[in-house]
C-alpha positions, 0 to 999 in steps of 0.5 A: 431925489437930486437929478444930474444936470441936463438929463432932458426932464422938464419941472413937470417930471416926477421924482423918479424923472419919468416922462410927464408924456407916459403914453405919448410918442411924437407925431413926428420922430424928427422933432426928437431926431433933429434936436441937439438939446432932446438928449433924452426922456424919461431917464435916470440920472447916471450912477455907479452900478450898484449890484447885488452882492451874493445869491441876492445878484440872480434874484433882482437881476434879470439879462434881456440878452438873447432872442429879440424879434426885429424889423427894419424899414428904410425910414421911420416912416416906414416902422410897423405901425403902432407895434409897441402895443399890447397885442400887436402880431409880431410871430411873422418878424425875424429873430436877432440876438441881442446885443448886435449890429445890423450891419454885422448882422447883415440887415443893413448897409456897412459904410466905413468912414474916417473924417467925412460923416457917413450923413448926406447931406451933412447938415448938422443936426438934421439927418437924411430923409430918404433913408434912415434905417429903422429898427423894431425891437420887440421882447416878451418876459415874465417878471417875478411875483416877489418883485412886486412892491419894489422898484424896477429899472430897465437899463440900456448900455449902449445903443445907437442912435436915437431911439424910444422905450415902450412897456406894455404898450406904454411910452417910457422915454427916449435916449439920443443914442451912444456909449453910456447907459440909458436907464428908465425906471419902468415901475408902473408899467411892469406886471410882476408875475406876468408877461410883460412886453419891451418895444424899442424903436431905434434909427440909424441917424440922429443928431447925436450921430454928428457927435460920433463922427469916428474914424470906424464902421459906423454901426447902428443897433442895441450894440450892448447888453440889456438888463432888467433889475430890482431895488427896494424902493428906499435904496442905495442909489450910487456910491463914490469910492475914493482911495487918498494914500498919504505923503508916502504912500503907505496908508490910505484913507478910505471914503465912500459917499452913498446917495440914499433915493426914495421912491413913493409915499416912503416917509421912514426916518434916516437909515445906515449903511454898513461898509466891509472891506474885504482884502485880495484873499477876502480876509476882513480889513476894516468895518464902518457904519454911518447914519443918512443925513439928508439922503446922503451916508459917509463912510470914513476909514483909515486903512493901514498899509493896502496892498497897492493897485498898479498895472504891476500888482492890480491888488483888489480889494471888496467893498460890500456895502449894506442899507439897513432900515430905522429898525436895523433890518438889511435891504440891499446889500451891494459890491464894489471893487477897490483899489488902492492907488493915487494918480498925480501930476507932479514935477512935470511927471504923470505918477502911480502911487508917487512913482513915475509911469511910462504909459506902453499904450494903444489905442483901442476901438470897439471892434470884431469882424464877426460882431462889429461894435458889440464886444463880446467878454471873450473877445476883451479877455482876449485883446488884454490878455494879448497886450499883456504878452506884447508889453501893452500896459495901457488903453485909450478907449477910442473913441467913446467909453468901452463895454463895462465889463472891460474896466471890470477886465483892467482891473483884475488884470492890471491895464490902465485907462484913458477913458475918453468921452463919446464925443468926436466931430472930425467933420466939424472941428474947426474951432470957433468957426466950424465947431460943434463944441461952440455952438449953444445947442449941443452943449448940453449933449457934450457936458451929458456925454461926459459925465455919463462916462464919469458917473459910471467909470469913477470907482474903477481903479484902472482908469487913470485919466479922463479924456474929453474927447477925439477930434472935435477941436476945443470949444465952450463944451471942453472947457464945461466938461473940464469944469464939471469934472474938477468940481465932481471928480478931481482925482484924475489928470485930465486930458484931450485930444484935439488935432488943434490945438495939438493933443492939448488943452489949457485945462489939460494936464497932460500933453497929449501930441498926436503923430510928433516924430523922434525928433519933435517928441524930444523937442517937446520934451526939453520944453514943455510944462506938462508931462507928455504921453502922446494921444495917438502916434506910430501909426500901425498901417502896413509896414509900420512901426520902423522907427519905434525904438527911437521914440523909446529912446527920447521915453528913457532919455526924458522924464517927462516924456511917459509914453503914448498910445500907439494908432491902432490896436486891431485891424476894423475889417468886418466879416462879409459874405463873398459874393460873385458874380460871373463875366459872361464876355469869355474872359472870366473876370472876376467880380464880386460884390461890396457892400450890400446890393439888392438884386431886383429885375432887370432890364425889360423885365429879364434877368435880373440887376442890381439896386445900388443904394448910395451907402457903399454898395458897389461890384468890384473887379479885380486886376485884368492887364485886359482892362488896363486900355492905353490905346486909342478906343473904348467904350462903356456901356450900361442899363440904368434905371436912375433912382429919385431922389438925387443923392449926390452920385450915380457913378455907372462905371469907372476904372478909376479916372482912366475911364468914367462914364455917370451922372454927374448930376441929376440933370447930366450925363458924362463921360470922361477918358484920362489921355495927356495928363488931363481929363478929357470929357463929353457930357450932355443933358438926361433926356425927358422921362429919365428918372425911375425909367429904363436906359441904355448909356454909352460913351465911345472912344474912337481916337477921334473924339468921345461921345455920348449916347443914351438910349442909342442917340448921340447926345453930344461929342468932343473932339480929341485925339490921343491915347488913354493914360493908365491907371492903377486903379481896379475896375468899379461898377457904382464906384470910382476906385480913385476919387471914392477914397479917403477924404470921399463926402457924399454917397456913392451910386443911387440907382439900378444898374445892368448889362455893364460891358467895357470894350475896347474898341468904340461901337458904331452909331448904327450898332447902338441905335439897332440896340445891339449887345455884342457881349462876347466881343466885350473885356468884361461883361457884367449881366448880373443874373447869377450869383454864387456865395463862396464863403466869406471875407475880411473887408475894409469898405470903401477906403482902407483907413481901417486897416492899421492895427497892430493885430488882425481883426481876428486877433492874430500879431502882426509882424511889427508887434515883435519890434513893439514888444521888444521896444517898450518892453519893461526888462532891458537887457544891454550890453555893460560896455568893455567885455561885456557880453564877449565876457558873459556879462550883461547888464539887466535893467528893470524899468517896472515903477513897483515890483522887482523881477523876482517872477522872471528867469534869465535864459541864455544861449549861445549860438553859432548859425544856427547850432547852439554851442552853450545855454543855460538859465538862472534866477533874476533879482533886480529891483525896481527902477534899478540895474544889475550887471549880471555875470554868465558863464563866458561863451566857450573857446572858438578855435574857428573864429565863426560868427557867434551871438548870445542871446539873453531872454526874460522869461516867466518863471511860472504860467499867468493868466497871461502867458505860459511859463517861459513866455519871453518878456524881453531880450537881448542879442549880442555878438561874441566874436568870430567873423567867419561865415559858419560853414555849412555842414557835410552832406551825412554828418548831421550838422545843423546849416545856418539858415536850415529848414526847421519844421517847415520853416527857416531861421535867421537874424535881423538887427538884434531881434532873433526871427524865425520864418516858417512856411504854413498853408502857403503862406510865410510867417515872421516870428520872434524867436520865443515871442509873439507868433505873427500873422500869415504875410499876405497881399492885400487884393482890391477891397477884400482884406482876406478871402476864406472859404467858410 
């Protein structure tokens, strides 16, 4: 059997590729971790998923989704010794549902990063030492008797990071870790018909990890399914659909070439493979057979007229495949989905099926608050389902190939693809000098992420581009990828998004622009080569998305300008428990806690503390005007217990820069007050013993100088006089809400803390020394003793970069998606010019590349305030690309000469897997006269105000677009009128994105 380049095995490997170290495991898991090129051991090399076809899928498959026992440690060093073998007592560890996340899980620390790397320190590829999560996986199954004397391969389609495979106590292999399956024939260490163990050691950090550098959560976990399967041993092994339609798109030519491997002592002669083509309502099209020669079939068809495959019609067509011995008899038989379609560039334009495309894209991550990077299949039904009715019709899959079963989804249900590879280096992608891509050590892992994405996605009619990935500058590695990709899978454009160059490559055949503006996008238009979809642009943070529809106007103005895919699609804010701790001064500040803090003893072996790790554990408190000192005084005042080794950060407590008091480093102390635009600072040696040993830190303000104290000595003094500066910053014990931002390298606080008070007034030399605790005299005093769990919330970690979708992390639109909608929508409905709509006429144009608009309804009314005066509806029939001016009933007599609008929507004229009937896919408002306000009606005539309160809610226009304001829960929602209901408008407060009780 042909192994793919660069899967790791070595000349001694057999021909299945396994490991020639079968029952090995390194002395050293770092030898594996830290080394670029190890990439992995033991596997497969990558193919198109190959699944039974019919009642044969529930024989040879088997899911390893479920119940898993599972043990973490803080180190490798630390894992269970020796668990993966046979008979090793796990019944004491915990259970974990597989797939998961250990952080969404709650088993480790949830750190959110965008550019720095969530490693310290950040040294590719060497990962941390003193810490790097450890998980221990451990399932028994039983494997069926009649899979005895076939071939068995257990398959991995996702995890992170490095980890190793063991069964039944024997070493399998390793894989570096990501995005794309890991596939281990496992053959000779399965017992059919017995009990069989999987072991499975993964680390949270690899060298692998440098290359996953995502603006995300940074998860670790067997994040996607795990499956079991049987083949014979003489196999179909991968096939390659492609789908060439002629010079005008009516016929096509159908080639499929399959890969025959053998296993074993098999010496049978050449065998054949059957192809049926089935049609969308599973009528037979075409039948071809052909014999192997030299492991290879080639099955060759023309098919007359397919129905076509696009966004607009996602037509799919079956193709069962059957391997049949030299004696004729049938040993496998598979299914792969087709579609028929032909993707271009041509005349400075992307094409589908020789038409021009306009790309209504966002960018979509892998993310859910309750699962973190394990997509459910209800939660991707759910997200495209959702695009649908906003009029998305695209999807980058930032930044790594998404679940499988996605592209399974976008097929059926028509969503085009950029599918970019697992690859993003924002921390290191400053070509050629700071460049992961250049460095000879990581080409391999590069090229090998690549065409994991390649070999498994190329049958999938809905992948439309690929893309060589995220931020990662461009260097030798792009430049291979590109190469492999022309020689092995040319029927796709390429594409990449580096933020320099620009979204571009040499090899690139689309632009991709990253953030251009209107006037720069149109700029670009007028002188570029390539057509344009831009990578990422319209960022969807806060009030976002003004000036959307003067980027939608340069798309209709130009034609090569196609589009772009919008930053970002959902809010990453994951699910965290919420909880608090109380403010024991009086003043009854709250405070709760972030991340994940262990509470450990506390000061004098009272009471209890917290253990603050370095990964993004911190208490936050909330807004207090009783914090926000400006006078003359202060003091900070803590317990700590410095922890070993020195990580970077040991940040005792902070309001921002207004007031610090930490370790600077792990040799000194310092605390700083913010007064006449300047930072004004004391700061000392530690003291002998400091480390690992109980102390009291104080620093005092007292409108003459700040000092420094520890264990009730003054260490050191500066003299100064003048008020504290104000801040806006919230008060942080273990963090600096101003410098632990965005652009943040590093940990944040190691060590033990207790007893944290702020005052505001400086406590005397002789109070410190006699190891005085006036709490009650405190602004906040934080004793960590008591903790209360009050349900859960949406949190954004450390910094709020995550929090830029279009929809919430639970899936509700944000009030921005009306303008979306609206904006990109593929009906226009404008006003003709001259009478116009004052005439009852409008002008319907249907942007749609394939179909006309025959499934729509066109639903007008005409209103005065908030009273209608007319409606109606009628059947719509424009074909595609084209226009038609459309006649209405002209608006009624309006004798008063009141303010009146017409308002002409599309509607579904029947319910879709999408949307209900009458779901509105586009609209247009118009005035038709009369420049008086509408009068408000008599009390007990019943006439309907404008602006009424209707069901709890109030109604109104903005700017053409029909809104409706309604009040729920205490909280206002926004809606289009007939669109997209949108998400409760709500403050966001500190670090938590959205308290609930659960």
């Amino acid at each position: 059997m042909t192994t793919a380049v660069g899967l790791g095995l070595t000349a001694a490997d057999t021909a299945v590729g396994r490991s020639p170290d079968a029952g090995k495991f390194p002395a050293d898991v770092h030898t594996y971790l830290e080394d670029p090129e190890r990439t992995g051991e033991g596997q497969e090399p990558p193919h198109t998923r190959l699944r039974p076809d019919g009642p044969d899928r529930a024989r040879w498959e088997r899911s390893l989704d479920g119940s898993w026992r599972f043990a973490l440690a803080d180190r490798p060093e630390d894992a269970p010794g020796g668990f993966w073998k046979a008979g090793y007592d796990a019944s004491a560890w915990q259970r974990v549902q597989v797939p998961h996340t250990w952080q969404t899980d709650d088993l480790d620390h949830p750190v959110f990063r965008n550019v720095q790397s969530e490693m310290s320190p950040d040294d590719p590829p060497k990962v941390p030492r003193d810490t790097n999560p450890t998980g221990a996986y451990i399932r028994d199954i039983t494997v069926p008797r009649d899979w005895d004397g076939r071939r068995q391969v257990i398959r991995f389609d996702g995890v992170t990071s490095g980890w190793f495979l063991w069964i039944n106590g024997h070493y399998v292999g390793y894989d570096q870790g990501g995005y794309v399956p890991a596939e281990f024939d496992v053959t000779d260490y399965l017992r059919p018909g017995a009990t069989n163990r999987i072991a499975v050691q993964a680390h949270r950090w690899s060298a692998g990890s440098y290359l996953e550098d995502y603006d995300q959560w940074r998860y670790a976990g067997i994040f996607r399914s795990v499956s079991l399967y049987s083949t014979p041993t003489t196999r179909m092994e991968d096939a390659y659909v492609t789908t060439d339609l002629d010079a005008s798109y009516r016929d096509a030519t159908l080639r499929t070439e399959v890969d025959i491997a053998r296993t074993g002592s098999d010496k049978s002669g050449p065998h054949q493979v059957t192809g049926v083509l089935y049609d969308p309502k599973g009528r037979e099209v075409r039948r071809l057979i052909a014999e192997e020669k030299a492991g290879k079939v080639e099955l060759t068809g023309q098919i007359a007229n397919p129905a076509k495959w696009s966004d607009e019609t996602p037509n799919l067509y079956a193709l069962v495949l059957t391997l049949r011995d030299p004696e004729g008899k049938a040993i496998q038989t598979v299914r792969q989905s087709v579609g028929f379609r032909e993707v271009e560039v041509k005349n400075k334009q992307l094409t589908l099926n020789g038409k021009r495309i306009l790309i209504r894209g966002v960018n979509r991550a892998e993310t859910d608050p309750a699962t973190g990077r394990h997509a459910t299949r209800a939660r991707m039904e759910q997200d495209i389902r959702l695009m649908k009715r906003l009029n998305v019709n695209a999807i980058r899959t930032s930044h790594y190939p998404s679940d499988p079963y996605l592209y399974e989804f976008a097929d059926r249900e028509g969503i085009l693809i950029d599918d970019e590879m697992e690859v993003e280096t924002h921390s290191h992608e400053n070509c050629p000098d700071d460049c992961l891509a250049e460095r000879p050590e990581w080409q391999k892992a590069f090229l090998e992420r690549h065409q994991g994405m390649v070999e498994r996605d190329k049958n999938h009619p809905s992948v439309i581009m690929w893309d060589t990935g995220n931020e990662a500058g461009l260097g030798k590695a792009h430049y291979a990828m590109a190469e492999w990709t022309r020689a092995n899978e040319p029927t796709r454009p390429l594409y990449h998004q580096s933020n320099s160059p620009d979204g571009d490559a040499p090899y690139a055949d689309i632009a991709g622009p990253r953030y251009p503006t209107p006037a720069s996008l149109e700029a670009k238009a007028k002188t570029f080569t390539k057509p344009i979809v831009m990578g990422e642009y319209a960022h969807a943070m806060g009030n976002s998305l003004g000036n959307f529809r003067e980027f939608w106007e340069v798309m209709r103005a130009y034609p090569s300008a196609q589009g772009g895919f919008i930053w970002d699609w959902a809010e990453q804010n994951i699910r965290r428990p919420l909880i608090t701790t109380p403010d024991s001064s009086g003043h009854d500040i709250a405070a709760s806690l972030s991340g994940k803090p262990k509470v450990v003893d506390g000061y004098g072996g009272k009471g209890k503390a917290l253990y603050l790790s370095g990964l993004d554990d911190f208490v936050e408190t909330y807004r207090d005007p009783k914090l926000d000192l400006t006078g003359t005084a202060v003091t900070l005042d803590a317990r700590v217990k410095p922890a070993e080794p020195w990580t970077g950060d040991f940040t005792i407590v902070s309001k921002g820069d207004q007031y610090v008091l930490r370790m600077k480093d792990e040799d000194t102390l310092e605390f700083t007050i913010t007064s006449g635009g300047k930072p004004r600072t004391v700061t000392a040696p530690v003291p002998d013993g400091w480390t690992g040993a109980w102390h009291r830190v104080t620093g005092t303000y007292d409108g003459g100088a700040l000092r420094l104290y520890a264990d009730g000595k003054e260490l050191a003094r500066t003299e100064w006089s003048g008020h504290i500066d104000y801040t806006g910053f919230d008060l942080g014990v273990g963090r600096n809400n101003d410098t632990m931002e965005d652009g943040w390298t590093g940990r944040t606080a190691k060590g033990t803390i207790d007893q944290v008070r702020v005052y505001d007034t400086a406590l005397g030399a002789e109070r410190l020394a006699a190891d005085q605790d006036p709490e009650r005299d405190a602004l906040i005093a934080l004793n960590f003793d008591d903790f209360t769990r009050k349900g859960s919330y949406l949190s954004y970690g450390l910094y709020e970069s995550g929090v830029d979708g279009l929809v919430t992390a639970d899936r509700d639109p944000e009030p921005e998606t009306a303008q979306l909608a609206w904006a990109q929508a593929p009906i226009r409905i404008t006003d003709p010019g001259g009478e116009g709509a004052r005439a009852g006429k409008v002008k319907v144009t249907n942007e749609r590349a394939f179909t006309g608009i025959d499934d729509l309804r066109l639903r007008w009314t005409v209103t005065e305030g908030a009273r209608t005066v007319a409606s109606g509806t009628r059947a719509l029939d424009v074909g595609p690309g084209e226009s038609a001016v459309v006649q209405l009933p002209a608006p009624p007599a309006n004798p008063g000469g009141y303010e009146r609008h017409l308002t002409v929507r599309a509607v579904t004229a029947h319910s879709t897997d999408w949307a209900k009937a009458g779901h509105v896919v586009s609209f247009g408002q118009f005035a038709v006269g009369g420049d008086k306000v509408p009068e408000r009606p008599r009390p007990g005539r019943g006439k309907p105000r404008q602006g009424r309160r209707e069901r709890g809610g109030r109604t109104g226009q903005r700017r053409g677009l029909p809104l409706h304001l309604r009040q729920e829960g205490g909280h206002a929602h926004l809606d289009a009128r007939g669109g997209p209901r949108t998400a409760p408008l709500r403050p966001r407060t500190g670090r938590l994105a959205r308290p609930d009780q659960q």
